[in-house]
C-alpha positions in Angstrom: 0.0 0.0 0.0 1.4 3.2 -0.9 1.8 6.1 1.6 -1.1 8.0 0.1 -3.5 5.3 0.6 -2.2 4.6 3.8 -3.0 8.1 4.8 -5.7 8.4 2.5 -7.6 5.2 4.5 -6.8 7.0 8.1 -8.9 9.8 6.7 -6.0 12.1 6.5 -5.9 14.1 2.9 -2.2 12.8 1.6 -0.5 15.9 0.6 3.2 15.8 -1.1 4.4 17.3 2.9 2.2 15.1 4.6 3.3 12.1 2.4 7.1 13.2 3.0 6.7 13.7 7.1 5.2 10.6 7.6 8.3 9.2 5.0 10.9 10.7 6.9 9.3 9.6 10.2 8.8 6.1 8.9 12.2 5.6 7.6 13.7 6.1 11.3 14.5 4.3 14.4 16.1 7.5 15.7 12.2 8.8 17.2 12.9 12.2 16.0 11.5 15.2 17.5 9.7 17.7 15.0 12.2 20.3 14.5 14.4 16.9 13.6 12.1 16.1 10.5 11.9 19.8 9.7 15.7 20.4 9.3 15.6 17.2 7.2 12.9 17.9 5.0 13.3 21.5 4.7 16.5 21.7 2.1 14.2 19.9 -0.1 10.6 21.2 0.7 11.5 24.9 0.7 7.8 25.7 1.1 7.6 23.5 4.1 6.9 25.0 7.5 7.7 24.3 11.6 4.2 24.4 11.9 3.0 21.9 9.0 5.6 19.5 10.5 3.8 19.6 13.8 0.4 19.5 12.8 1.1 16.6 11.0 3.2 14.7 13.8 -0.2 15.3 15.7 -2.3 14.0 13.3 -0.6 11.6 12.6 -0.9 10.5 16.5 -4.3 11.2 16.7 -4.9 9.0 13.4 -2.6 6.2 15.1 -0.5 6.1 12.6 2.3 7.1 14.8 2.9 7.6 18.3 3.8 10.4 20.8 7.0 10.0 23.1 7.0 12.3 25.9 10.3 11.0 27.8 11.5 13.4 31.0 14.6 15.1 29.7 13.9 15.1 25.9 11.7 17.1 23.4 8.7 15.5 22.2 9.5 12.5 19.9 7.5 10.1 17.7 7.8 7.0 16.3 5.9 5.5 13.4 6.3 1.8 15.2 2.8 2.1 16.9 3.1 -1.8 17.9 2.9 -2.1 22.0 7.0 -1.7 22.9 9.3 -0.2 25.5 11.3 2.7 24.6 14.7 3.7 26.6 16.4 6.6 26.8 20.0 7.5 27.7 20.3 10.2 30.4 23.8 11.0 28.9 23.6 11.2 25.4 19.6 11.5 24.7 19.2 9.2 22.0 15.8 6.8 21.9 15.7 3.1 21.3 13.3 0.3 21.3 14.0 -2.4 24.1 13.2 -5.7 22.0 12.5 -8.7 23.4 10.7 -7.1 26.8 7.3 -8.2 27.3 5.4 -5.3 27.5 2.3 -5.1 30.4 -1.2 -5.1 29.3 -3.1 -1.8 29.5 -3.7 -1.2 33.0 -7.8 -1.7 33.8 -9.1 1.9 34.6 -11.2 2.7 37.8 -14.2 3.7 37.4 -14.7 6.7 35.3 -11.5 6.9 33.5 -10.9 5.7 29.8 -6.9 4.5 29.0 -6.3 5.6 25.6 -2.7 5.1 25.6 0.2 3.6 27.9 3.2 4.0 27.1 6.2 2.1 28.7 9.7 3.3 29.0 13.1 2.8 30.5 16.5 5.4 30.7 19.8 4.7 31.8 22.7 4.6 30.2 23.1 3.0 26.5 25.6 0.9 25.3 28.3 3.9 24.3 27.7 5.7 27.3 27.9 3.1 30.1 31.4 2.4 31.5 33.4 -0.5 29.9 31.3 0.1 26.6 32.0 2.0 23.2 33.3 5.2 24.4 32.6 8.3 26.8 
């Protein structure tokens, strides 16, 4: 299925900016933020704006087509992986990765009078080329 469609069948009208955010966003495992996407896109898309890229990002999240990473200590972020995973976050360097292979809670049951729309599961530490003995500091 083609980008347009995709958006198209989400009930989002698939312009050539639209169609190129949710490109860029797709592309990436780097969960970029929206000024991220803009730099990226803007060389090309001279016409393109800070605030089309973060209209977009939200509907794009509100369609479900992509989801919304509010991590303490980072910018907003999203991520075009909308399957059920946990994110993690280095406290020293910032970057954003998926945890595979965790098994990821159910969505907690509400009480009474309260709808869960989203959960969102996420851990931060040190990665890999931050944490002593690894990569470098």
């Amino acid at each position: 299925m083609s980008v347009a469609d995709l958006l198209k069948n989400s009930g989002i009208q698939p312009s050539h900016q639209r169609i190129r955010i949710f490109e860029t966003l797709a592309a990436t495992k780097a969960h970029p933020s929206a000024d991220s996407i803009y730099s990226q896109l803007s060389p090309d898309l001279p016409t393109l704006s800070r605030t089309t890229v973060y209209s977009t990002l939200d509907l794009l999240a509100r369609k479900g087509l992509a989801q919304r990473l509010a991590l303490s200590g980072s910018a907003l972020r999203y991520d075009a992986d909308v399957s059920r995973h946990v994110h993690f976050r280095c406290r020293a360097c910032g970057a954003i990765s998926d945890l595979v292979g965790i098994d990821v809670p159910p969505v907690p049951e509400a009480p009474s009078g309260y709808v869960v729309e989203c959960s969102q599961f996420y851990a931060e530490g040190l990665c890999p080329s931050c944490a002593p003995g690894f990569g470098h500091q």
